[in-house]
N, C-alpha and C positions, 0 to 999 in steps of 0.2 A: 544689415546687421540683425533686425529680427527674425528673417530667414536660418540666419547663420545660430541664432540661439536656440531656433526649433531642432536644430539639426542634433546640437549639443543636448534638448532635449529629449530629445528621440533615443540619444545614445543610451544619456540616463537610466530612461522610462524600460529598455530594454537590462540594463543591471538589475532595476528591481524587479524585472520580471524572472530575470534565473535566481533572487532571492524569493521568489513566491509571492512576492509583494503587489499584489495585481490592484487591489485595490488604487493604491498609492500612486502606483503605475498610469493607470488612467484619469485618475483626480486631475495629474501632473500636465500629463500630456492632452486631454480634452482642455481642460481648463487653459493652459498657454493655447493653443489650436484656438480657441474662443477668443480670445484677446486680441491675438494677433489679426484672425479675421473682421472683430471690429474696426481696431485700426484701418485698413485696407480699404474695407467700403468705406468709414470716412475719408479716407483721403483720394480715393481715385473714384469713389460715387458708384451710384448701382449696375453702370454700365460695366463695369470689371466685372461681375457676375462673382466677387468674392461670397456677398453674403447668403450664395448658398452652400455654404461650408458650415453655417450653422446646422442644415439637416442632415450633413456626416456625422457630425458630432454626435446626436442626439439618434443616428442607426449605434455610434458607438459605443454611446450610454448602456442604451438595453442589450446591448450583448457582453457589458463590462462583470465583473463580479460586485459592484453595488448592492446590497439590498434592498425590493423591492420600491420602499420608499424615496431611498435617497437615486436611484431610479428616476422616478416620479418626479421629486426636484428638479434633476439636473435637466428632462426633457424641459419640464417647463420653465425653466430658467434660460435655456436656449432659444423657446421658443419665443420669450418673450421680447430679447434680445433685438432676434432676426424683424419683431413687427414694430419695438421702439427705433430702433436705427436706419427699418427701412422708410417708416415717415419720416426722420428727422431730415435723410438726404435724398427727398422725394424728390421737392424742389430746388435743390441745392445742387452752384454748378461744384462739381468735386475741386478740391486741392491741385490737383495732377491729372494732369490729359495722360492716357497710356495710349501708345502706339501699339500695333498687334505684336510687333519682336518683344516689346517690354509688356504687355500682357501674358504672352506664352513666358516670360523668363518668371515671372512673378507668380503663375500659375503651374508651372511645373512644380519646384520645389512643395507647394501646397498638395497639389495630389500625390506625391509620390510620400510625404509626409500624414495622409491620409492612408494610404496604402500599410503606410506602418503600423498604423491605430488599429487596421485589420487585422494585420502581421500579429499585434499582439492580444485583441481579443481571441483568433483563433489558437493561438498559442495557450491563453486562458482555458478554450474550451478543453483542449486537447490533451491540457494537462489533469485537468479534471476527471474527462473521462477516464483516461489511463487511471486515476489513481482510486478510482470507482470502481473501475474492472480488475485491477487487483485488488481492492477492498472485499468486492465478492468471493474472488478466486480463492482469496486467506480464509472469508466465512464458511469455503464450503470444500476446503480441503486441510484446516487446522480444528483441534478442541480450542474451544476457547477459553479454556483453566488454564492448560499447563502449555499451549503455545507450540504441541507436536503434531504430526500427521493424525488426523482422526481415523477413526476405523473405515468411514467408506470408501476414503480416498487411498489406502491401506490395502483393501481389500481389490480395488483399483487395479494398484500397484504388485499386487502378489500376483494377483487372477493372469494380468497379461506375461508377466516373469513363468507364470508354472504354467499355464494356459498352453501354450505353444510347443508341449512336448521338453526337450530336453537340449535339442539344438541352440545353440549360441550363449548357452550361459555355463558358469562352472559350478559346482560344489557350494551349497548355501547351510547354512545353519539359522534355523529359526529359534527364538528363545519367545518365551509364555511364563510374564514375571505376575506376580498378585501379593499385593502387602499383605501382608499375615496381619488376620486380627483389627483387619480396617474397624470394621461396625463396632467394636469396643469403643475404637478411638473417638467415633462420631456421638456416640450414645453417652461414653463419658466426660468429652469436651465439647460436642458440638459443630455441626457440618463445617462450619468457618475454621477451625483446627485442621480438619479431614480435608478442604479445601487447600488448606498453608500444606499441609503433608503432601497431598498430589502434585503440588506445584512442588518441592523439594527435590523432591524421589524426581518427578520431570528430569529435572536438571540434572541429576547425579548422570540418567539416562543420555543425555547431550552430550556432555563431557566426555564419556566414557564409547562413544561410537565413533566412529570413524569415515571421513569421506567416502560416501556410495552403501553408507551404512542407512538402512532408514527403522526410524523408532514414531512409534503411533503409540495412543491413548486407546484400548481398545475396546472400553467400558467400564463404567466404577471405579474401582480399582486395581483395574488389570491392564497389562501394556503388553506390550509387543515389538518384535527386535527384526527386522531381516537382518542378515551380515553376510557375505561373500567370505564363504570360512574354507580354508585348504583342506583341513581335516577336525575328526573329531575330538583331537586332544587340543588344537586351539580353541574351539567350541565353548570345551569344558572351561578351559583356562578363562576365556572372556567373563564367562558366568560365573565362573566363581570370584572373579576378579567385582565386577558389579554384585554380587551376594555380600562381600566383607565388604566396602565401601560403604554400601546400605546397614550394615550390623556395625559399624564405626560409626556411623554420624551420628551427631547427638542432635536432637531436630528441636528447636525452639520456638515456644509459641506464647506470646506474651509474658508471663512469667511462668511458664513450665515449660521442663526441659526433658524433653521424649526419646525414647530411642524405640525404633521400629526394625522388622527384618522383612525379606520377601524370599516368597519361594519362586521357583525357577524351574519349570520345561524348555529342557533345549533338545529339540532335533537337528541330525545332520541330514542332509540328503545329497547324495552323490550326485553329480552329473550326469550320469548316466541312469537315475531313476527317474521312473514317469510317474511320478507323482502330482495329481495336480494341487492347486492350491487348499481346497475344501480338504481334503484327505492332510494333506501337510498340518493346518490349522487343528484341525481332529487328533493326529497322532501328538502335535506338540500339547494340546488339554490335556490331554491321557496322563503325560508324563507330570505337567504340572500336578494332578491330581492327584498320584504318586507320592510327588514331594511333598502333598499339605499330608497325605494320610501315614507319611514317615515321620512325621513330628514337624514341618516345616521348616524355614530358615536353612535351605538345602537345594542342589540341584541335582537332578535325575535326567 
């Protein structure tokens, strides 16, 4: 019967483990695991060799996600366990003679029940890790303002696209957006305003791109758009489409209510030009440049 409840624990311990619940997890399942192997040695005595299931438990502990301290408890709670129980039935004949068939039936279930406590520490680490390595992966290919592709990962991304000549890709359109008039906004509200704005405009940016589209932070206040574009009058249209969107919002910041525009260089570049990236980036400034020194809030 208390085999048959580990088992039902085990099952458990593993539910909360795809709820992320690792702590809990292992409380659950060390802690009955401990119990049970007291029982055990008391009743069949030190010759069952159960209670060295105490120093499973306690390789468990420190590989558990516990906090160092509570850590530290549960080793020596174990420990102390395995040296009071193992005086108590020094001299003590056990409860239950085990024969070696009922020894192995009795010790199965326990290590393979052990087995699981591994099963789910390394499940613990693994998941970890995984979510550590994409933790970095997001620091060191996202801005960490507005939540898009940063410029190096960006620059990544274009360099191997236009790098390789002109073979296997089509007709691209790069846009070079810059909010008109940023440094007013920060000098008159203050960087946390200028921040809530980049993160806005961000979003308008999201919305408005397309599967296989990719949109980066590219500095300050200026972004940047790849798009797989057919030709140059849907280019235009995209950009002007994101220009009025941007000159529509009404952007809110505590109790002021702002309205901002950005200017826009969009390059097209056929398929068939060898442009590499550097040159691309250059020609779409140019044109941005254009549109601030045409009065802004325009694309060129």
């Amino acid at each position: 019967a208390l085999n048959f409840a580990a088992i039902l624990i085990s099952i458990l311990c593993l539910v909360l483990n795809h709820q992320n619940r690792y702590g809990t997890s292992a409380l659950l399942f060390i802690g009955y695991i401990t119990f049970l192997t007291a029982i055990e040695v008391f009743v069949f005595g030190l010759i069952g060799g159960f209670q060295y299931f105490f120093f499973n438990m306690t390789g468990l502990i420190m590989f558990s996600s516990w906090s160092p301290r509570q850590k530290l408890a549960g080793v020596l709670t174990e420990a102390t366990l395995f040296i009071c129980i193992f005086f108590l039935v020094l001299n003590r004949d056990p409860v239950t003679i085990l024969s070696g068939g009922m020894t192995l039936f009795f010790h199965t279930p326990n290590v393979l029940l052990n087995l699981s406590g591994i099963a789910n520490s390394a499940n613990y680490y693994i998941r970890v890790a995984t979510r550590a390595r994409q933790g970095l992966s997001n620091l060191a290919m996202r801005d960490y303002l507005t939540g898009l592709m940063n410029r190096t990962a960006f620059d990544g991304h274009i360099s191997g696209l236009l790098g390789s000549g002109t073979q296997g890709r089509g007709p691209l359109g790069i846009l070079l957006l810059d909010i008109d008039h940023f440094k007013k906004v920060n000098d008159t509200y203050g960087h946390l305003c200028g921040d809530e704005m980049l993160r806005q405009f961000s979003a308008i940016l999201s919305r408005n791109i397309r599967p296989g589209d990719y949109a980066a932070r590219y500095g300050g206040e200026e972004f940047v758009v790849l798009a797989p574009m057919e030709d140059p009058t849907r280019l235009r249209a995209f950009a002007e489409r994101l220009r009025r969107d941007v000159e529509s919002m009404e952007f809110s910041y505590l109790e002021d209510r702002l309205r901002f525009t950005v200017s826009i260089g969009a390059l097209f570049i056929q398929d068939t030009d060898n442009t590499d990236h550097r040159q691309a980036l250059d020609l779409a400034d140019r044109l941005l440049y254009r549109a601030k020194a045409k009065g802004r809030n325009r694309v060129v």
